[in-house]
GUMARGU-233644 format. One record per residue (C-alpha): residue in one letter; x, y, z. Coordinates in steps of 0.001 Angstrom, whole numbers, always signed. Each point is the difference from the previous one (the first is absolute). Example, Ala and Ser with C-alpha at 12.3 -4.5 7.8 and 13.67 -1.06 7.14 Angstrom:
<atoms>
<r: A	px: +12300	py: -4500	pz: +7800>
<r: S	px: +1370	py: +3440	pz: -660>
</atoms>
This chain:
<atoms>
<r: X	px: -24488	py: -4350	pz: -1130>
<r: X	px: -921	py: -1859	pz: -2897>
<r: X	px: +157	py: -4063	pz: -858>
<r: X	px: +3080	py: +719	pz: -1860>
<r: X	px: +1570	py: +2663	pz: +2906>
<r: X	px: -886	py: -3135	pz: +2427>
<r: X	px: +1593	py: -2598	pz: -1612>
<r: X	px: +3020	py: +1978	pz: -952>
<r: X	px: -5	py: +1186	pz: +3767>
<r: X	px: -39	py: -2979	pz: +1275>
<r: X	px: +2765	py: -1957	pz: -1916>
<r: X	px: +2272	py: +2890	pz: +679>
<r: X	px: -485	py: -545	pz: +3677>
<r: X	px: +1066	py: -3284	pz: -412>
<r: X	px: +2459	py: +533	pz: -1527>
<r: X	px: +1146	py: +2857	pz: +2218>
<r: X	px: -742	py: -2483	pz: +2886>
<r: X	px: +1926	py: -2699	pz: -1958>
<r: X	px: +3548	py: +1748	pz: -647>
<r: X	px: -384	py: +951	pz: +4146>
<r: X	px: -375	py: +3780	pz: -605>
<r: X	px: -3333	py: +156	pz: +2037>
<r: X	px: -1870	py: -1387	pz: +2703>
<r: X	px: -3068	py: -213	pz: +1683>
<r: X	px: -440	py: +3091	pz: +2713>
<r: X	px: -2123	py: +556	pz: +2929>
<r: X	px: +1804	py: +3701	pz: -268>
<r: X	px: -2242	py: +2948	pz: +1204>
<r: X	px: +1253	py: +1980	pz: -3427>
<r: X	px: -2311	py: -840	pz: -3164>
<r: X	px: +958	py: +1522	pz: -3519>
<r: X	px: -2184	py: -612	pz: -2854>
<r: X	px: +946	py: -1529	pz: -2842>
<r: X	px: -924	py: +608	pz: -3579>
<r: X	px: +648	py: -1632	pz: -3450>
<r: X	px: +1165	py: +2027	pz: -2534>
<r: X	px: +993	py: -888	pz: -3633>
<r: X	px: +3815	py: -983	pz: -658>
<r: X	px: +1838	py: +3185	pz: -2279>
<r: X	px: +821	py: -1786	pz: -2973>
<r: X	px: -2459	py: -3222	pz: +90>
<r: X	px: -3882	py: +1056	pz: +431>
<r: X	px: -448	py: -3857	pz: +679>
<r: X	px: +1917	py: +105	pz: +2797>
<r: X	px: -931	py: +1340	pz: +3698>
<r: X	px: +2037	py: +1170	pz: +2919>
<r: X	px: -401	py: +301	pz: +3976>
<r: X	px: -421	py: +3269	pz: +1070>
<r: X	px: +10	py: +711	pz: +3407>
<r: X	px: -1026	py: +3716	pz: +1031>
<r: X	px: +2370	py: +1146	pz: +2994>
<r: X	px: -901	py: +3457	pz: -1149>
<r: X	px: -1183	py: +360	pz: +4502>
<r: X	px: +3051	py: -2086	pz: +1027>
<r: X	px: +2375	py: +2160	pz: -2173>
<r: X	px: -1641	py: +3383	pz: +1751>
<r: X	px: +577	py: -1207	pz: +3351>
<r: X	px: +3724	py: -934	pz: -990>
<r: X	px: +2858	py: +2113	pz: +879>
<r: X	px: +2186	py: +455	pz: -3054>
<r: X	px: +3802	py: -588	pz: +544>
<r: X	px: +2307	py: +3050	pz: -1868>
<r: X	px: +1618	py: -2463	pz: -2001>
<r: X	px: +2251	py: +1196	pz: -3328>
<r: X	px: -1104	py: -1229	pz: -3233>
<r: X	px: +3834	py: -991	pz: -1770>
<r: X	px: +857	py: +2482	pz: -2533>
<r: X	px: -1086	py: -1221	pz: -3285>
<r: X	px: +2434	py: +2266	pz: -2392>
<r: X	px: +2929	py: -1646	pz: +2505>
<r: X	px: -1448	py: -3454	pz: -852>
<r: X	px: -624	py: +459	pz: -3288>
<r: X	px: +4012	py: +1358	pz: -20>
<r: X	px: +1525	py: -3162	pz: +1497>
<r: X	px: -2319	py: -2005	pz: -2479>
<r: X	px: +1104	py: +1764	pz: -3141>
<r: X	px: +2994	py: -629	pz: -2005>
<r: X	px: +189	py: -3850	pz: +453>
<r: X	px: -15	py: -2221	pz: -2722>
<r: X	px: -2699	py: -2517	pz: +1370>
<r: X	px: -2287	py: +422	pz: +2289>
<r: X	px: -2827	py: -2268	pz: +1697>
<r: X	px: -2573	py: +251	pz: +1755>
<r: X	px: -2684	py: -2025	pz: +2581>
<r: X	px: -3759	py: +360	pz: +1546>
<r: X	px: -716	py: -1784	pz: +2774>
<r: X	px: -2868	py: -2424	pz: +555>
<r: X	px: -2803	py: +1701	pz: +1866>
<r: X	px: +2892	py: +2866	pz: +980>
<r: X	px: -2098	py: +1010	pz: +2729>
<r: X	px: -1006	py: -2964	pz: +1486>
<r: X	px: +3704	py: -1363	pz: +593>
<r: X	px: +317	py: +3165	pz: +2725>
<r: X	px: -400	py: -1487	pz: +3670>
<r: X	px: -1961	py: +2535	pz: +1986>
<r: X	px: +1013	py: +378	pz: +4161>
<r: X	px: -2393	py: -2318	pz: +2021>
<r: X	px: -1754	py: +3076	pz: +1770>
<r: X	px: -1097	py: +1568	pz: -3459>
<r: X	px: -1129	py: -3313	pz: -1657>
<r: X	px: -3858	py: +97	pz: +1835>
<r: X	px: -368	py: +3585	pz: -1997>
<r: X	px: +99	py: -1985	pz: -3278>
<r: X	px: -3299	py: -1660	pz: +424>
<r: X	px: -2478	py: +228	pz: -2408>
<r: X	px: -3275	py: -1351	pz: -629>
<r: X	px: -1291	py: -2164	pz: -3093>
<r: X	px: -3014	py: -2178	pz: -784>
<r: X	px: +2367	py: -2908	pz: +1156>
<r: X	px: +633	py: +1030	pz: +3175>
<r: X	px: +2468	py: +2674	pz: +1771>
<r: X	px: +3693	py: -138	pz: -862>
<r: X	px: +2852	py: +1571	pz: +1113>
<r: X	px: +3434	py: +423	pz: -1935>
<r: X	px: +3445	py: -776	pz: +1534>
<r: X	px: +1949	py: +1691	pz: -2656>
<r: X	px: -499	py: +3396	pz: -1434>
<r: X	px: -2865	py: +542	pz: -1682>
<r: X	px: -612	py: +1964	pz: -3225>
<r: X	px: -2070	py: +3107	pz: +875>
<r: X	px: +1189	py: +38	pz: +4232>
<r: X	px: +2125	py: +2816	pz: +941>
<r: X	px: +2475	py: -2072	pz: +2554>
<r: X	px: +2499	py: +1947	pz: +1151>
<r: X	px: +3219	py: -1248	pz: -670>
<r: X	px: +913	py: -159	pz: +3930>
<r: X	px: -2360	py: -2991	pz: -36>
<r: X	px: +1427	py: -1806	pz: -3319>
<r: X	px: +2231	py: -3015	pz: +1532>
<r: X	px: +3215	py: +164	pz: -967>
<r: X	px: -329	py: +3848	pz: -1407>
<r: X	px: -196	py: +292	pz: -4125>
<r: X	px: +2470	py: +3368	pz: -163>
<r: X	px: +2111	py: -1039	pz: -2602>
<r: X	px: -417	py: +266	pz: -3219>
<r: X	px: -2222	py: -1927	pz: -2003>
<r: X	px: +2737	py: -923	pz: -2461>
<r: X	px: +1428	py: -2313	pz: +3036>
<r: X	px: -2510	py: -814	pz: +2077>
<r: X	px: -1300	py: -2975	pz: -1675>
<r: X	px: +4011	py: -1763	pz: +541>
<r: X	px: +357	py: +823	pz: +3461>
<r: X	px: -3380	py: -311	pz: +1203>
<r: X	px: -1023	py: -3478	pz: -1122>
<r: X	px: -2870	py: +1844	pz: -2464>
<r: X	px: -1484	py: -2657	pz: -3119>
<r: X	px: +405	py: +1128	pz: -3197>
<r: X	px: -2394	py: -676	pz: -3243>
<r: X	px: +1598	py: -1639	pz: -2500>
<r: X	px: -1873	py: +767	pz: -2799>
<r: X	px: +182	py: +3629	pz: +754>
<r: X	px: +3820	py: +97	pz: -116>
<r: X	px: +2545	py: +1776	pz: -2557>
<r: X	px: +3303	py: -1284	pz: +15>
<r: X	px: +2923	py: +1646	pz: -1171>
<r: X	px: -1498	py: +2311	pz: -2253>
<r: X	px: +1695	py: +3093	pz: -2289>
<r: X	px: -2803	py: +2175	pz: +668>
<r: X	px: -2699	py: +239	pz: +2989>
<r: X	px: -3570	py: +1881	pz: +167>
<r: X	px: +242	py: +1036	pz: +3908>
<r: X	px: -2087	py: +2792	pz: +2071>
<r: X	px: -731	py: +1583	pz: -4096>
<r: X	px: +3222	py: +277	pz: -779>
<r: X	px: +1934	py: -2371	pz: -2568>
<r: X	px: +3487	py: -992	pz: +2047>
<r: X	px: +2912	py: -1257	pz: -2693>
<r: X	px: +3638	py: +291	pz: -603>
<r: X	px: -940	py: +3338	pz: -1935>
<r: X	px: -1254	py: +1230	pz: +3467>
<r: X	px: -3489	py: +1025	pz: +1373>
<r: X	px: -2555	py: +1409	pz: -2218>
<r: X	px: -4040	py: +421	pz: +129>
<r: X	px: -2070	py: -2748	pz: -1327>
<r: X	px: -1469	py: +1108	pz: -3457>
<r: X	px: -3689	py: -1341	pz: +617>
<r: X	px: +169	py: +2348	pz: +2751>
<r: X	px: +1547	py: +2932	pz: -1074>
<r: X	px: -2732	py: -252	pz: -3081>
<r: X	px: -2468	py: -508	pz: +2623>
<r: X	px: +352	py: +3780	pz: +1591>
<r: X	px: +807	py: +1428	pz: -3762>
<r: X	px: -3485	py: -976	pz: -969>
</atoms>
């Protein structure tokens, strides 16, 4: 890694560290991590941890992806709508205490192991405390999940969601990307 990698590596442990969502491991598991460039900010790095092995090894539950068209159906139609991202989504997931020594990874810092889901792993959702089923619309109410402000639309006529636009008028394709597979 370079200076810069380093530096940026190393605050975002501590910070990682700071907020709780990882701790020091003696686990036998040991990911590697990367840093790759933020989309959107070529300043800005981000913590990459390769569980490409771990995710091999891990059996996949059949889980049912909600319908989107049925979503997008009790979305349209309303007059305002809003809409929320969670802070570090991921990392508000608890993970079952038998799975957590799996998350370990390995840095210049030291090795580290998760507690929460971590972006990249391939947990089951058997070992998610608490079990994430419903739909992402509610989970963030029932489950206690922290929401960025600054990232919030409130009561709005018309919403960009999953490329579609969502209004009163109903539920139709996003122009930028319908333009995008005309040209």
């Amino acid at each position: 890694m370079s200076v810069e990698e380093l530096r940026q590596l190393r605050e975002r442990i501590e910070q990682l560290m700071e907020k709780g969502y990882i701790r020091p491991s003696s686990s036998p598991y040991a990911a590697p991590c990367l840093m790759v460039l933020k989309p959107g900010d070529p300043k800005t790095l981000r913590l990459v941890v390769d569980y490409r092995q771990l995710n091999q090894q891990t059996v996949r539950d059949r889980y049912l992806l909600p319908d989107i068209q049925l979503m997008f159906d009790e979305m349209q139609g309303a007059a305002f709508s809003s809409f929320f991202d969670a802070v570090d989504g991921f990392w508000q997931v608890p993970m079952a205490e038998k799975d957590v020594e799996k998350t370990a990874f390995t840095t210049q810092m030291g090795h580290m192991r998760g507690w929460l889901c971590l972006k990249g792993c391939r947990i089951p959702l058997r070992s998610i405390k608490g079990g994430c089923s419903e739909p992402l619309a509610i989970f963030p109410l029932e489950k206690g999940v922290y929401l960025k402000a600054s990232k919030a639309k409130l009561l709005k006529e018309s919403l960009r969601f999953l490329g579609q636009t969502l209004s009163a008028k109903g539920c139709q394709p996003q122009h930028d990307k319908v333009a995008a597979v005309k040209d």
